[in-house]
N, C-alpha and C positions, 0 to 999 in steps of 0.2 A: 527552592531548587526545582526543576525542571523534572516532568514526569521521564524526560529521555536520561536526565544526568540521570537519575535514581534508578534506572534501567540500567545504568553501565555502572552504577554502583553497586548496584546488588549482584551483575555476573562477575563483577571483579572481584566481590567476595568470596561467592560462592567457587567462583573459578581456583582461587587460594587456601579454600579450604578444602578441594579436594584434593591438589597436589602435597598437602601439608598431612591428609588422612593417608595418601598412596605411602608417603616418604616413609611415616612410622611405620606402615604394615609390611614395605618393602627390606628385606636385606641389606647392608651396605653395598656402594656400588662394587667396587673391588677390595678384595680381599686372600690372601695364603689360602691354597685350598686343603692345607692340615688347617686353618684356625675356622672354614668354614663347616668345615666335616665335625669337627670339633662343638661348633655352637650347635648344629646339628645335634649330636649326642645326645648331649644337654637336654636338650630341647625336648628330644625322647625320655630321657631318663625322667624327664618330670612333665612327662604324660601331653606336653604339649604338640599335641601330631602337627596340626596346621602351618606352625612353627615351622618345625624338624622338616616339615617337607621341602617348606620356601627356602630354608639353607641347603638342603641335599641339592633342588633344584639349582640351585646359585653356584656350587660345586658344578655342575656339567657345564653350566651356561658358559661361566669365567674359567674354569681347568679341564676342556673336555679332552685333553690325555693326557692328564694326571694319571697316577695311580689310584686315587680316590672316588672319578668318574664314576669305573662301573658299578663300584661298591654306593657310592653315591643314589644311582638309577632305581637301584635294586630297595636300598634300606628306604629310599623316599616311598617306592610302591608299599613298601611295610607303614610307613607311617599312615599311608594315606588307609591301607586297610586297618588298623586300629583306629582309625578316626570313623570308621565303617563308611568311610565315604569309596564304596567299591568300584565304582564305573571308573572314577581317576586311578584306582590302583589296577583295574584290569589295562584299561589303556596304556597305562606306563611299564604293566607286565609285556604285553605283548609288542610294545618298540623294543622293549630290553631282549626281548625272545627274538624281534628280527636282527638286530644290531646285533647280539653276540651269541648264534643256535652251538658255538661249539663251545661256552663259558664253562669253568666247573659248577659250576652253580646254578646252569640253566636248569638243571630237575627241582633247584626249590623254586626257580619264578612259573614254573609250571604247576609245582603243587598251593603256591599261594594262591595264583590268579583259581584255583579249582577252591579255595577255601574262601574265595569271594564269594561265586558263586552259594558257596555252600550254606555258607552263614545267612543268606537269603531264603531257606527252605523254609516257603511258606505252609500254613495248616492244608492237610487233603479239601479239605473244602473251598480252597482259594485255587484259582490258576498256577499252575506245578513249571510254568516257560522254566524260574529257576535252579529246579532239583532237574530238569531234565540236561540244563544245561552245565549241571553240578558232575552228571552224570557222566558227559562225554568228555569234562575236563581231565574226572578222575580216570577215566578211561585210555585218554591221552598220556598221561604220565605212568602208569601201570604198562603200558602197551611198550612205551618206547623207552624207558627207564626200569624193567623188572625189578634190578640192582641195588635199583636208588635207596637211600635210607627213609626216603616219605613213601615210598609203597607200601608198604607194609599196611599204615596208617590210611593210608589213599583205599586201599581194598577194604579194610571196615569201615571205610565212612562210603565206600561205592556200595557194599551191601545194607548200608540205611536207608541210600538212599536209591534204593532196588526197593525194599520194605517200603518207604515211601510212596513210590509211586504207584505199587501195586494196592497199596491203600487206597491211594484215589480210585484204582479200578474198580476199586472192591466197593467205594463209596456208590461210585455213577451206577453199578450192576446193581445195588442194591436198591437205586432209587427206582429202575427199568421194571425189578423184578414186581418192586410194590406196588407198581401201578399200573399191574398188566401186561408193560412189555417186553415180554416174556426173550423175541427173540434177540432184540436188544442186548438184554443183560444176559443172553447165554453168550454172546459174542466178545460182553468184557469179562467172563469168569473165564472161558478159555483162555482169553490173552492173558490172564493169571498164572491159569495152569500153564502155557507155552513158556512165555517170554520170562517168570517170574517163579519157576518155582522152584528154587531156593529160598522164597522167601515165607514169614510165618504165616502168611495170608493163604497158605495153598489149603490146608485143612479145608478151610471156612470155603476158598472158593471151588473147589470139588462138590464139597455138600450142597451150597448153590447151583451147582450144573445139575446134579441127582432131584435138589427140588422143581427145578425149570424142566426139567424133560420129564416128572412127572405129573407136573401142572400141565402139557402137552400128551400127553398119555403117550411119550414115548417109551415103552418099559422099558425096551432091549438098552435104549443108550444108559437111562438111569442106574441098569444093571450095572452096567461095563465100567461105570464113573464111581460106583460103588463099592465095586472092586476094589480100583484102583486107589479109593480110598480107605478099605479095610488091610488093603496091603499094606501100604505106607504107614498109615495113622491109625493101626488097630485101637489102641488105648484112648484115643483122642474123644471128644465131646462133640466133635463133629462128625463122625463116624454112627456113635448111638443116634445123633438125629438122622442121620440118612438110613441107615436100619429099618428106624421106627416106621419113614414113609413108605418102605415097601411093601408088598403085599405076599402073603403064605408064600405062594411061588414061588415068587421073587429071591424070599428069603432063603429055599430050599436050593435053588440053583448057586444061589449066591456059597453056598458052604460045599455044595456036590460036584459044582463044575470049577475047579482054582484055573484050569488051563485058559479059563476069560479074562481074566488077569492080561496075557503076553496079549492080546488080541485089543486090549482096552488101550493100552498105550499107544500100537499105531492109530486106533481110531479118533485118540483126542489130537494127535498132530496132524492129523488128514484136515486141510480147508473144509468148510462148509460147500 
């Protein structure tokens, strides 16, 4: 045989064996879209997402105004997020959100595509894009949904991942502080105290502004941050360490003058 025939015989295999790989992996062509909604189910119920999706899909493509469509759109973005394959299930969130903003069911394709996100919340030491963008979904659905029956749920996992981030702040401040730079990490222990404190990191990042300003011999500030954290967190273990760095003075003003207190809180929301 001919090095050309063996050329046209090997893509005409090859050619046949990948139409014959598509076929099995493909859906039938047509089909009832109760019987595809139906294999769908299925499909789910025994944990097959990849499956369940290719019939949901198959549902819009062959019945896209059925009655099974939009429930169709909706349970394939579920499949595809149990499959953790999240980019396909945000993308299919967010046609489902243009195609139908006034569904009843738009507040759960808002709180899923935010539990994409979310399920992505990498360790404080890794890059936080994630949690931040975990942040503005759950934000998203809380803001414009108060009502919803996922708020609830949206607001404790918005305040983890509040906790969260201010973790990392509290990571990179600690790294600034260790190694000197000093005004560095007074600028992320503030955005703690500002933006973040609600969160359980505020103690520790108070204490950290009291040690940075008086590693700079700023007394008066370390006073005023000291304050503010004897007021809030008297009992707390971050409080005896800031205590311990003050000096006599310090210490006397700190218990003689309370009216430093009101005066401490505008001074930490004041910009640099």
């Amino acid at each position: 045989m001919s090095l050309k025939k063996s050329l046209l015989s090997l893509c005409l295999i090859l050619s046949l064996t990948a139409c014959a790989s598509g076929k099995d992996n493909k859906p039938e062509e047509t089909a009832p879209a109760d019987e595809l909604y139906k294999k769908a189910s299925t499909a789910m119920s025994d944990e097959n997402y990849a499956e369940a999706t290719r019939y949901f899909e198959e549902v819009e493509r062959q019945h896209p105004y059925s009655e099974y469509s939009m429930k169709a759109q909706l349970q394939g973005a579920y499949a595809s997020y149990l499959d953790q394959r999240y980019d396909d299930a945000i993308t299919a969130l967010d046609r489902y959100i243009e195609l139908h903003p006034g569904a009843p069911d738009v507040d759960y394709a808002y709180y899923l595509k935010a539990m994409c996100y979310y399920e992505q919340i990498s360790d404080v030491r890794r890059d936080q894009e994630m949690t931040i963008e975990a942040l503005k979904s759950l934000n998203t659905l809380i803001n414009r949904f108060p009502q919803s029956k996922y708020a609830r749920d949206a607001e404790l996992k918005r305040d983890l991942t509040m906790d969260h981030l201010a973790g990392k702040e509290m990571e990179v401040g600690r790294y600034y502080l260790n190694r000197g730079q000093i005004n560095a990490a007074i600028n992320r222990f503030r955005n703690v105290v500002i933006n973040f404190q609600t969160t359980t990191h505020t103690p520790e990042a108070l204490h950290r502004l009291v040690e940075a300003y008086m590693t700079l011999g700023l007394r008066q500030e370390a006073l005023q941050v000291a304050a503010v954290l004897g007021y809030n967190y008297p009992g707390s273990e971050w409080y005896e360490r800031s205590y311990k760095l003050l000096d006599p003075d310090q210490r006397q003003k700190l218990m003689d003058d309370r009216g430093i207190i009101n005066r401490t809180f505008d001074s930490l929301l004041k910009p640099d």
